[in-house]
ROSE-679358 format. One record per residue (C-alpha): residue number from 0; residue in three letters; x, y, z. Coordinates in steps of 0.5 Angstrom, whole numbers. Layout:
BEGIN
(r NUM, Ala, (X, Y, Z))
...
//
This chain:
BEGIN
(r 0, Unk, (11, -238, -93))
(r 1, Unk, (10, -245, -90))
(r 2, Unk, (3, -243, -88))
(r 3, Unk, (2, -240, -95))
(r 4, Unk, (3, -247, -98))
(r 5, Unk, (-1, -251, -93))
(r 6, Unk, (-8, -247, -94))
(r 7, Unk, (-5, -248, -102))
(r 8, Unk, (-5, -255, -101))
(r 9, Unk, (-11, -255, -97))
(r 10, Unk, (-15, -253, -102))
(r 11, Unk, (-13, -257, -108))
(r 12, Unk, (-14, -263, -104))
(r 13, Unk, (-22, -260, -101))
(r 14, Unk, (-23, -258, -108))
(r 15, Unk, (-21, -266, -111))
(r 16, Unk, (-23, -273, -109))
(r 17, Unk, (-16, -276, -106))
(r 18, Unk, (-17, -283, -104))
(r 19, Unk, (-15, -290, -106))
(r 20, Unk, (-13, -294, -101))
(r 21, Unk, (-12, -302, -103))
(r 22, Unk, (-11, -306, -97))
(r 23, Unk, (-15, -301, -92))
(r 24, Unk, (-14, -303, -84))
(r 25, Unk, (-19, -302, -79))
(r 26, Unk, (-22, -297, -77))
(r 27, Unk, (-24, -296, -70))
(r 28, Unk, (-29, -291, -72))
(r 29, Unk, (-31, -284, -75))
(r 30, Unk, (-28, -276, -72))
(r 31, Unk, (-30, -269, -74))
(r 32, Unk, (-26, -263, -73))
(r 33, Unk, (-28, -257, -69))
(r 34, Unk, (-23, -252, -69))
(r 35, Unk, (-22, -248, -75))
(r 36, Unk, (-15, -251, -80))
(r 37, Unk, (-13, -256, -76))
(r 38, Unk, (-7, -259, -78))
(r 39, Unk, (-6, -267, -81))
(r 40, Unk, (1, -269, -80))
(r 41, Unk, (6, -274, -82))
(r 42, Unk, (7, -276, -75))
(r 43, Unk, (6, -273, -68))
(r 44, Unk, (12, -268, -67))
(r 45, Unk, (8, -261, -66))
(r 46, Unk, (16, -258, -66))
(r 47, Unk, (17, -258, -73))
(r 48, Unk, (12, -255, -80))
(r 49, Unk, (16, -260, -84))
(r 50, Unk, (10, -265, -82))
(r 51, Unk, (5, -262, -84))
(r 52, Unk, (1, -264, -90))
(r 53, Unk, (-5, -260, -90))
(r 54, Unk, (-11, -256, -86))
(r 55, Unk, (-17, -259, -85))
(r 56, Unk, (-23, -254, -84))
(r 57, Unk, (-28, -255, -79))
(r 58, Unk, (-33, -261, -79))
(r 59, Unk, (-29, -264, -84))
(r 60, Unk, (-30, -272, -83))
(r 61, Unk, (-24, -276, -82))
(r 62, Unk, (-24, -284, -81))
(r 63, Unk, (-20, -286, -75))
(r 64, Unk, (-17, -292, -76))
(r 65, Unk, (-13, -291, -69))
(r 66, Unk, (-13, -287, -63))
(r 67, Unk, (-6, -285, -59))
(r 68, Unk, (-3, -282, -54))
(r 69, Unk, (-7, -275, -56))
(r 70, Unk, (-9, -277, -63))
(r 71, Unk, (-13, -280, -68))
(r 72, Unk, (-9, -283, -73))
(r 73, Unk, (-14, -282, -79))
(r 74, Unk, (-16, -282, -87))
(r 75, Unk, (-18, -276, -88))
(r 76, Unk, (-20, -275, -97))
(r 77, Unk, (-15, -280, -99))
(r 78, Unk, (-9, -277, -94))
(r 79, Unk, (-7, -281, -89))
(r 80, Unk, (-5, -278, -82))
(r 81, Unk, (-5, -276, -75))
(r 82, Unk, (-9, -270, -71))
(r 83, Unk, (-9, -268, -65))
(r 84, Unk, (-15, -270, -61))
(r 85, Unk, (-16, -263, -59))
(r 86, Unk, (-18, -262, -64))
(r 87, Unk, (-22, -268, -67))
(r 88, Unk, (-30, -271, -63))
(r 89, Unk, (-29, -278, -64))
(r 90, Unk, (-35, -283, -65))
(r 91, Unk, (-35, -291, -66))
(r 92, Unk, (-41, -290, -70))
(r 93, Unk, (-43, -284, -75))
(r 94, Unk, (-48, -283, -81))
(r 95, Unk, (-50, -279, -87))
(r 96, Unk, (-45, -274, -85))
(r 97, Unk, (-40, -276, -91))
(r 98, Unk, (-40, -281, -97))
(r 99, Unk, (-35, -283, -101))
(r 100, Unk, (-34, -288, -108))
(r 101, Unk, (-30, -295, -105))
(r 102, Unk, (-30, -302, -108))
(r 103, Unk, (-28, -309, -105))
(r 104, Unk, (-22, -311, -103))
(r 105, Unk, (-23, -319, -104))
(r 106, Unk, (-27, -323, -107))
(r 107, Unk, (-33, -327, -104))
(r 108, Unk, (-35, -321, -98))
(r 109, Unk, (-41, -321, -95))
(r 110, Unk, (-46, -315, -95))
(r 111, Unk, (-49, -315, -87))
(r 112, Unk, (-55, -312, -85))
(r 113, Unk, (-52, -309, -78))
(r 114, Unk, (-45, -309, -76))
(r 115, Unk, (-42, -316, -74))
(r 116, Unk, (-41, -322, -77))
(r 117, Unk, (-48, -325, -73))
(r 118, Unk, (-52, -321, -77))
(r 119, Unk, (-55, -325, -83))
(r 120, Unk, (-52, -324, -90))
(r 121, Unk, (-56, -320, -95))
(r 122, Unk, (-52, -321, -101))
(r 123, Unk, (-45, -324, -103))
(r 124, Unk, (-41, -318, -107))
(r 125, Unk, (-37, -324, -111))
(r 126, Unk, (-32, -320, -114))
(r 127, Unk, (-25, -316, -112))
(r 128, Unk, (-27, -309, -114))
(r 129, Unk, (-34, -309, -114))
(r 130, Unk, (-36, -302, -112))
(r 131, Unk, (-40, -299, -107))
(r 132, Unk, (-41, -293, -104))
(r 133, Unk, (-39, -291, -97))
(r 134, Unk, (-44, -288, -93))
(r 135, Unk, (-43, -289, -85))
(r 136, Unk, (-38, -292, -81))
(r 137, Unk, (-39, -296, -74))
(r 138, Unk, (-33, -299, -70))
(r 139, Unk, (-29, -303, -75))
(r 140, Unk, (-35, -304, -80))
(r 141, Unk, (-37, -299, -85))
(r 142, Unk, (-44, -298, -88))
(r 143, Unk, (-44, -298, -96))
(r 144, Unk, (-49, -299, -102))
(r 145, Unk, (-47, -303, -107))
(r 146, Unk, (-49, -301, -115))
(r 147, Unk, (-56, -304, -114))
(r 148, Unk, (-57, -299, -109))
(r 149, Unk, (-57, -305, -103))
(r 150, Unk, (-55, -302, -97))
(r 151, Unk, (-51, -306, -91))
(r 152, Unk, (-44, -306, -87))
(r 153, Unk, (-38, -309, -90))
(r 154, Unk, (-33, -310, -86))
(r 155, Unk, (-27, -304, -87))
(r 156, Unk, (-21, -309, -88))
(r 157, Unk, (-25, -311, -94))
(r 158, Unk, (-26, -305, -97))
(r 159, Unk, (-21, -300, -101))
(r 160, Unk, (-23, -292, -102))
(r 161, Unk, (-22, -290, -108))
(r 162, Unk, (-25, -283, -108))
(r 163, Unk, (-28, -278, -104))
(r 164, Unk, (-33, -273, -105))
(r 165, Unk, (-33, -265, -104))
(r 166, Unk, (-38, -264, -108))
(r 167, Unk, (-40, -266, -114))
(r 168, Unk, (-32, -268, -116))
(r 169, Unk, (-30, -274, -118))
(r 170, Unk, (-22, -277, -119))
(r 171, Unk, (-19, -284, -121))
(r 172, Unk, (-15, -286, -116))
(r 173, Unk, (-9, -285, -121))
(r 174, Unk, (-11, -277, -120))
(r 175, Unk, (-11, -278, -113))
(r 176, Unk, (-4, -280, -112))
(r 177, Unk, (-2, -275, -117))
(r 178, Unk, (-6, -270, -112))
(r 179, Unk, (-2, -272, -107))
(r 180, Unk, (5, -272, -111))
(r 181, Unk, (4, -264, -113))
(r 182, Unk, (4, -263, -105))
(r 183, Unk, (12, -265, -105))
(r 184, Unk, (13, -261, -111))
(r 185, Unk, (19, -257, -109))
(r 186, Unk, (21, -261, -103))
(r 187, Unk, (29, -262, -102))
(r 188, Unk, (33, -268, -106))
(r 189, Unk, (36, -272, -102))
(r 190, Unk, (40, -279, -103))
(r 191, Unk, (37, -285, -100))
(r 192, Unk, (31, -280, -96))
(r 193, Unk, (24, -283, -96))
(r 194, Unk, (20, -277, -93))
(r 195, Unk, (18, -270, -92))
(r 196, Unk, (22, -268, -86))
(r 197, Unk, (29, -272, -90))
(r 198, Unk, (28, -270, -98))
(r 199, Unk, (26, -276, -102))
(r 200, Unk, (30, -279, -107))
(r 201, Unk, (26, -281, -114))
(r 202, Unk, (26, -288, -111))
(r 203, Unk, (24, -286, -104))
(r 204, Unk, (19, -280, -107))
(r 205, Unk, (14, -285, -111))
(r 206, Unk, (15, -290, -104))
(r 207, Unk, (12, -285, -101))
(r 208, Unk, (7, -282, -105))
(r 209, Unk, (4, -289, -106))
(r 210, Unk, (4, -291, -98))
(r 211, Unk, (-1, -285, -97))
(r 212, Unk, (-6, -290, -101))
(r 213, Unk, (-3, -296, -98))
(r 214, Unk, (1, -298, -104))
(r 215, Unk, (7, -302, -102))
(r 216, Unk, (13, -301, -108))
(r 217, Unk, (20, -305, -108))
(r 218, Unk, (25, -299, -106))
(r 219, Unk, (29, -298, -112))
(r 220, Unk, (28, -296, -119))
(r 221, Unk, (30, -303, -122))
(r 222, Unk, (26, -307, -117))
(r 223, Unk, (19, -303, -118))
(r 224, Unk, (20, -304, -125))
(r 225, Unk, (21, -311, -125))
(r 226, Unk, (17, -312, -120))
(r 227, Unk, (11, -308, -118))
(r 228, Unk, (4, -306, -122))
(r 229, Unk, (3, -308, -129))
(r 230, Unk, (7, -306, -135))
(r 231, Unk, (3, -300, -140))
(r 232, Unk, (6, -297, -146))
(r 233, Unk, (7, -290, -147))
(r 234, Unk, (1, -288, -151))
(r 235, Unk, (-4, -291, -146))
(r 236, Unk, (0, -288, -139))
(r 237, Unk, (-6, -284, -135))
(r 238, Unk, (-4, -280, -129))
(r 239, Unk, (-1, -284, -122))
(r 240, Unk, (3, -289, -127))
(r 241, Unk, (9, -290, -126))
(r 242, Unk, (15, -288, -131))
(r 243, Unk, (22, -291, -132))
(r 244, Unk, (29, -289, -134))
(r 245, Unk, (35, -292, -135))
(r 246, Unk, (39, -295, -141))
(r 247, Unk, (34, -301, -142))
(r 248, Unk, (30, -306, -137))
(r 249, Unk, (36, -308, -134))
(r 250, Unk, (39, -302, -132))
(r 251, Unk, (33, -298, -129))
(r 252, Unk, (36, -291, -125))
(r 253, Unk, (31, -286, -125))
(r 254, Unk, (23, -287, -124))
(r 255, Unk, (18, -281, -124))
(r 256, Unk, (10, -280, -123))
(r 257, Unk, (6, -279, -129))
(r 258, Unk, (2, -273, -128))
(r 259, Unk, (-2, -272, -135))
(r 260, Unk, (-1, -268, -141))
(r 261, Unk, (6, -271, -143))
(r 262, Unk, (9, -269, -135))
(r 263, Unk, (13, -273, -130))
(r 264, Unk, (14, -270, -123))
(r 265, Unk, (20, -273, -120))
(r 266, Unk, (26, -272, -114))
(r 267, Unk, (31, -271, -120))
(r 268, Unk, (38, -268, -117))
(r 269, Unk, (40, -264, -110))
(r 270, Unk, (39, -258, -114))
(r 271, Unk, (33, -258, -117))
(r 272, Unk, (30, -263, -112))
(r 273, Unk, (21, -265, -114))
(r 274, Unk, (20, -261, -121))
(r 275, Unk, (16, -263, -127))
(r 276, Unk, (18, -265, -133))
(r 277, Unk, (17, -266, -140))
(r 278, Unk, (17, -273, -141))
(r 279, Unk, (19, -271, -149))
(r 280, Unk, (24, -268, -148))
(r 281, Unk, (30, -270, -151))
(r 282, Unk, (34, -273, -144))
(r 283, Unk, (27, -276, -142))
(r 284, Unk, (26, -280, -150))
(r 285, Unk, (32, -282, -150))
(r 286, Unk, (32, -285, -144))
(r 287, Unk, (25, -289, -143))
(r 288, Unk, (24, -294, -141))
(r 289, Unk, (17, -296, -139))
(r 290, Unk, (12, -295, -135))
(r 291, Unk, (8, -299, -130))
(r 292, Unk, (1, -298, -127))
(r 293, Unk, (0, -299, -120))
(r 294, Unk, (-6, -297, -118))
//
Protein backbone atom coordinates (compact mmCIF):
# COMPACT_ATOMS: atom_id res chain seq x y z
CA UNK A 1 0.00 0.00 0.00
CA UNK A 2 2.93 2.24 0.93
CA UNK A 3 4.56 1.68 -2.18
CA UNK A 4 1.02 1.95 -4.17
CA UNK A 5 0.78 5.39 -2.72
CA UNK A 6 4.32 6.79 -3.09
CA UNK A 7 4.47 5.80 -7.21
CA UNK A 8 1.03 7.68 -6.93
CA UNK A 9 2.25 10.70 -5.34
CA UNK A 10 5.09 10.64 -7.50
CA UNK A 11 3.38 10.91 -10.46
CA UNK A 12 1.12 13.68 -9.50
CA UNK A 13 4.12 15.84 -8.70
CA UNK A 14 6.25 14.75 -12.39
CA UNK A 15 3.19 15.54 -14.08
CA UNK A 16 2.92 19.26 -12.16
CA UNK A 17 4.78 22.07 -11.51
CA UNK A 18 5.53 22.13 -7.73
CA UNK A 19 7.90 24.83 -6.51
CA UNK A 20 7.58 28.27 -4.66
CA UNK A 21 9.95 28.70 -2.29
CA UNK A 22 9.98 32.80 -0.68
CA UNK A 23 13.13 33.10 0.96
CA UNK A 24 15.42 30.42 -0.66
CA UNK A 25 18.83 29.32 0.93
CA UNK A 26 21.82 28.77 -0.82
CA UNK A 27 22.56 26.19 -2.78
CA UNK A 28 25.96 24.52 -2.93
CA UNK A 29 25.22 23.22 -6.27
CA UNK A 30 23.32 20.97 -8.49
CA UNK A 31 22.69 16.63 -8.31
CA UNK A 32 21.12 13.87 -10.54
CA UNK A 33 19.60 10.98 -9.60
CA UNK A 34 21.22 7.55 -11.02
CA UNK A 35 19.29 4.81 -9.49
CA UNK A 36 15.70 4.32 -10.68
CA UNK A 37 12.82 5.35 -7.72
CA UNK A 38 14.82 6.84 -5.62
CA UNK A 39 13.48 7.97 -2.77
CA UNK A 40 12.84 12.03 -1.01
CA UNK A 41 12.56 11.92 2.65
CA UNK A 42 11.61 14.00 5.25
CA UNK A 43 14.44 13.22 7.13
CA UNK A 44 17.66 10.58 7.05
CA UNK A 45 15.86 7.61 9.15
CA UNK A 46 15.85 4.95 6.28
CA UNK A 47 14.07 2.56 9.17
CA UNK A 48 10.98 3.77 8.52
CA UNK A 49 8.51 4.56 5.15
CA UNK A 50 6.41 7.27 7.04
CA UNK A 51 9.14 9.64 5.69
CA UNK A 52 8.92 9.07 2.23
CA UNK A 53 7.55 11.61 0.28
CA UNK A 54 7.77 10.71 -3.07
CA UNK A 55 10.30 8.64 -5.93
CA UNK A 56 12.15 10.48 -8.32
CA UNK A 57 12.96 8.78 -11.65
CA UNK A 58 16.52 8.40 -13.07
CA UNK A 59 17.98 11.80 -14.22
CA UNK A 60 15.89 13.53 -12.59
CA UNK A 61 17.75 16.99 -11.38
CA UNK A 62 17.61 18.30 -7.94
CA UNK A 63 19.45 21.65 -6.36
CA UNK A 64 21.52 20.83 -3.42
CA UNK A 65 21.41 22.99 -0.96
CA UNK A 66 23.60 20.64 1.33
CA UNK A 67 25.48 17.73 1.81
CA UNK A 68 25.63 15.47 4.99
CA UNK A 69 26.60 12.62 6.13
CA UNK A 70 25.60 10.63 3.27
CA UNK A 71 23.10 12.81 1.82
CA UNK A 72 21.99 15.61 -0.19
CA UNK A 73 19.82 17.86 1.22
CA UNK A 74 18.01 19.02 -1.99
CA UNK A 75 14.90 20.95 -3.66
CA UNK A 76 13.49 18.62 -6.03
CA UNK A 77 10.09 20.27 -8.16
CA UNK A 78 8.98 22.19 -5.27
CA UNK A 79 9.47 19.55 -2.45
CA UNK A 80 12.01 20.12 -0.48
CA UNK A 81 14.31 16.75 0.94
CA UNK A 82 17.09 14.69 2.01
CA UNK A 83 18.29 11.59 -0.58
CA UNK A 84 20.63 9.46 -0.18
CA UNK A 85 24.21 10.13 -1.84
CA UNK A 86 24.12 6.70 -3.18
CA UNK A 87 21.97 7.59 -5.11
CA UNK A 88 22.53 11.05 -6.08
CA UNK A 89 25.99 12.87 -8.81
CA UNK A 90 26.55 16.05 -7.35
CA UNK A 91 28.14 18.78 -9.47
CA UNK A 92 29.06 22.42 -8.08
CA UNK A 93 28.02 23.72 -11.55
CA UNK A 94 25.48 22.21 -14.16
CA UNK A 95 23.56 23.83 -17.24
CA UNK A 96 20.91 23.08 -19.70
CA UNK A 97 19.58 20.01 -17.99
CA UNK A 98 16.61 21.91 -16.45
CA UNK A 99 14.69 25.19 -16.41
CA UNK A 100 12.31 26.51 -14.27
CA UNK A 101 9.81 29.94 -13.53
CA UNK A 102 11.57 31.73 -10.47
CA UNK A 103 11.38 35.63 -9.49
CA UNK A 104 13.33 37.98 -7.24
CA UNK A 105 13.38 37.45 -3.72
CA UNK A 106 14.46 41.23 -2.77
CA UNK A 107 14.59 44.55 -4.54
CA UNK A 108 17.66 46.10 -6.26
CA UNK A 109 19.40 42.45 -7.42
CA UNK A 110 22.14 42.28 -9.23
CA UNK A 111 22.00 40.35 -12.74
CA UNK A 112 25.99 39.24 -12.99
CA UNK A 113 27.92 38.08 -16.04
CA UNK A 114 29.66 35.12 -14.28
CA UNK A 115 29.33 33.62 -10.83
CA UNK A 116 30.56 35.96 -8.04
CA UNK A 117 30.33 39.40 -6.63
CA UNK A 118 33.49 40.70 -8.85
CA UNK A 119 31.71 39.91 -12.01
CA UNK A 120 30.59 43.31 -13.66
CA UNK A 121 26.69 44.05 -13.11
CA UNK A 122 24.90 43.52 -16.55
CA UNK A 123 21.70 44.95 -15.18
CA UNK A 124 19.58 45.76 -11.77
CA UNK A 125 16.55 43.76 -11.35
CA UNK A 126 14.68 46.67 -9.32
CA UNK A 127 11.92 45.17 -7.90
CA UNK A 128 10.81 41.94 -5.71
CA UNK A 129 9.23 39.32 -7.66
CA UNK A 130 10.71 40.38 -10.87
CA UNK A 131 10.59 37.19 -12.91
CA UNK A 132 13.29 35.27 -14.13
CA UNK A 133 13.78 32.00 -15.65
CA UNK A 134 16.33 29.54 -14.13
CA UNK A 135 18.34 27.81 -16.27
CA UNK A 136 21.53 26.45 -14.42
CA UNK A 137 23.17 26.22 -10.99
CA UNK A 138 27.04 26.82 -10.01
CA UNK A 139 27.79 26.65 -6.14
CA UNK A 140 25.90 29.32 -4.52
CA UNK A 141 24.69 31.53 -7.62
CA UNK A 142 22.20 30.40 -10.30
CA UNK A 143 22.07 31.22 -13.93
CA UNK A 144 18.74 32.69 -14.95
CA UNK A 145 17.30 35.19 -17.70
CA UNK A 146 15.14 37.75 -17.09
CA UNK A 147 11.69 38.61 -19.41
CA UNK A 148 13.94 40.79 -21.66
CA UNK A 149 15.68 37.50 -22.43
CA UNK A 150 19.05 38.66 -20.29
CA UNK A 151 20.91 36.03 -19.04
CA UNK A 152 23.50 36.15 -16.17
CA UNK A 153 23.81 34.41 -12.30
CA UNK A 154 22.02 36.01 -9.45
CA UNK A 155 22.59 34.78 -6.40
CA UNK A 156 20.18 32.15 -4.99
CA UNK A 157 19.44 33.46 -1.82
CA UNK A 158 17.87 35.98 -3.66
CA UNK A 159 15.70 34.24 -5.55
CA UNK A 160 12.64 32.13 -5.06
CA UNK A 161 11.09 29.35 -7.04
CA UNK A 162 7.93 29.22 -7.94
CA UNK A 163 7.56 26.51 -10.51
CA UNK A 164 9.20 23.97 -12.35
CA UNK A 165 8.73 22.62 -15.42
CA UNK A 166 8.11 18.85 -16.60
CA UNK A 167 7.06 19.49 -19.89
CA UNK A 168 4.90 22.21 -21.07
CA UNK A 169 3.06 22.25 -17.32
CA UNK A 170 2.83 25.40 -15.47
CA UNK A 171 1.04 26.04 -11.83
CA UNK A 172 0.79 29.22 -9.55
CA UNK A 173 2.59 28.50 -6.59
CA UNK A 174 -0.79 28.18 -4.83
CA UNK A 175 -1.43 25.03 -7.07
CA UNK A 176 2.01 23.80 -5.96
CA UNK A 177 1.18 24.08 -2.34
CA UNK A 178 -2.06 22.35 -2.71
CA UNK A 179 -0.17 19.49 -4.81
CA UNK A 180 1.93 19.00 -2.15
CA UNK A 181 -1.06 19.31 0.68
CA UNK A 182 -2.85 16.22 -1.57
CA UNK A 183 0.12 14.10 -0.83
CA UNK A 184 -1.08 13.90 3.22
CA UNK A 185 -4.73 13.22 2.26
CA UNK A 186 -5.24 10.37 4.76
CA UNK A 187 -2.61 10.90 6.69
CA UNK A 188 -3.45 10.38 10.92
CA UNK A 189 -4.89 13.40 13.17
CA UNK A 190 -3.06 14.05 15.97
CA UNK A 191 -3.19 16.89 18.50
CA UNK A 192 -0.29 19.23 18.58
CA UNK A 193 1.29 16.72 15.78
CA UNK A 194 3.38 18.73 13.01
CA UNK A 195 4.68 16.10 10.79
CA UNK A 196 4.05 12.83 8.63
CA UNK A 197 5.81 10.41 11.13
CA UNK A 198 3.62 12.10 14.06
CA UNK A 199 -0.14 13.25 12.35
CA UNK A 200 -0.89 16.66 11.90
CA UNK A 201 -3.38 18.87 13.67
CA UNK A 202 -5.09 21.54 11.53
CA UNK A 203 -2.80 23.88 12.55
CA UNK A 204 0.39 21.66 12.56
CA UNK A 205 -1.02 20.21 8.72
CA UNK A 206 -1.02 24.01 6.85
CA UNK A 207 2.72 24.67 9.10
CA UNK A 208 3.90 22.17 7.63
CA UNK A 209 2.68 22.06 4.23
CA UNK A 210 3.99 25.90 3.65
CA UNK A 211 7.38 24.86 5.30
CA UNK A 212 8.09 22.53 2.27
CA UNK A 213 8.00 26.15 0.31
CA UNK A 214 9.66 28.13 2.91
CA UNK A 215 6.36 29.76 4.46
CA UNK A 216 6.75 30.26 7.59
CA UNK A 217 3.30 30.51 9.52
CA UNK A 218 2.49 31.55 13.37
CA UNK A 219 1.40 27.91 15.04
CA UNK A 220 -2.34 28.11 15.90
CA UNK A 221 -5.11 28.91 13.98
CA UNK A 222 -6.08 32.23 15.93
CA UNK A 223 -2.37 33.77 15.29
CA UNK A 224 -2.33 32.55 11.43
CA UNK A 225 -5.13 34.44 10.91
CA UNK A 226 -4.28 37.54 12.50
CA UNK A 227 -1.12 37.65 11.59
CA UNK A 228 -0.12 35.86 8.62
CA UNK A 229 -0.69 36.62 4.77
CA UNK A 230 -3.25 39.18 3.32
CA UNK A 231 -6.63 38.71 3.94
CA UNK A 232 -9.07 37.69 0.81
CA UNK A 233 -12.59 37.18 0.52
CA UNK A 234 -14.60 34.20 -0.37
CA UNK A 235 -15.48 35.05 -3.67
CA UNK A 236 -11.85 35.82 -4.75
CA UNK A 237 -10.20 32.37 -2.81
CA UNK A 238 -7.64 30.54 -5.33
CA UNK A 239 -6.01 27.26 -4.57
CA UNK A 240 -3.14 27.57 -1.28
CA UNK A 241 -5.17 30.33 0.57
CA UNK A 242 -5.97 29.66 3.53
CA UNK A 243 -9.47 29.34 4.96
CA UNK A 244 -10.64 30.07 8.80
CA UNK A 245 -13.34 28.70 11.20
CA UNK A 246 -14.39 29.55 14.42
CA UNK A 247 -16.99 31.90 15.93
CA UNK A 248 -15.67 35.13 14.67
CA UNK A 249 -12.11 36.87 14.37
CA UNK A 250 -11.53 36.32 17.72
CA UNK A 251 -12.20 32.97 18.05
CA UNK A 252 -10.42 31.10 15.40
CA UNK A 253 -10.16 27.19 16.08
CA UNK A 254 -9.95 25.64 12.73
CA UNK A 255 -7.87 26.28 9.65
CA UNK A 256 -7.80 24.23 6.08
CA UNK A 257 -6.16 24.67 2.69
CA UNK A 258 -8.19 25.84 -0.27
CA UNK A 259 -7.86 23.62 -3.03
CA UNK A 260 -10.34 24.91 -5.64
CA UNK A 261 -13.68 24.28 -6.69
CA UNK A 262 -15.42 25.08 -3.22
CA UNK A 263 -13.13 22.21 -1.43
CA UNK A 264 -10.89 22.61 1.63
CA UNK A 265 -8.21 19.84 2.78
CA UNK A 266 -7.81 19.99 6.30
CA UNK A 267 -6.63 17.70 9.55
CA UNK A 268 -10.25 17.61 10.68
CA UNK A 269 -10.80 14.97 13.68
CA UNK A 270 -8.73 11.48 15.30
CA UNK A 271 -11.30 10.05 13.30
CA UNK A 272 -11.16 11.10 10.05
CA UNK A 273 -7.69 12.61 9.97
CA UNK A 274 -6.64 14.61 6.40
CA UNK A 275 -10.15 14.83 4.32
CA UNK A 276 -11.60 16.97 1.79
CA UNK A 277 -14.50 18.92 2.47
CA UNK A 278 -17.21 21.23 1.08
CA UNK A 279 -16.60 24.69 2.10
CA UNK A 280 -20.67 24.89 1.78
CA UNK A 281 -21.85 22.77 3.63
CA UNK A 282 -23.59 23.73 6.10
CA UNK A 283 -21.06 23.44 9.18
CA UNK A 284 -18.35 24.92 7.07
CA UNK A 285 -21.09 28.37 6.00
CA UNK A 286 -21.71 28.55 9.48
CA UNK A 287 -18.59 28.73 10.76
CA UNK A 288 -16.58 30.87 8.30
CA UNK A 289 -14.72 33.06 9.07
CA UNK A 290 -11.97 34.29 6.40
CA UNK A 291 -9.16 33.45 4.37
CA UNK A 292 -5.77 34.77 3.93
CA UNK A 293 -3.32 34.10 1.21
CA UNK A 294 0.17 33.42 2.03
CA UNK A 295 1.79 32.66 -1.07
Amino acid sequence: MKRKWIRTAAAVLLAAVLLTTPGAALTIGGATVTGSSVRLRTSTDTTTDANVLLEMPKGAFLLVEAQLDGWYQVVYNGVKGYVSADFAEFSETAEGTYQFAAATNGTDVNLRAAAGTGSAVMKNLKKTGTAVTVTGVSGQWLRVTDESGKSGYVRSDLVRYQSAATGSAAQTAGDALVQTAMLYKGYAYRWGGMSPSTGFDCSGFANYVCAQHDISLHRVAQDIYTSDGAAVSKDELQPGDLVFFGWGPYSVSHVGIYIGDGQMIHASTSSTGVIISDLDSSYYTRKYVGAKRVV
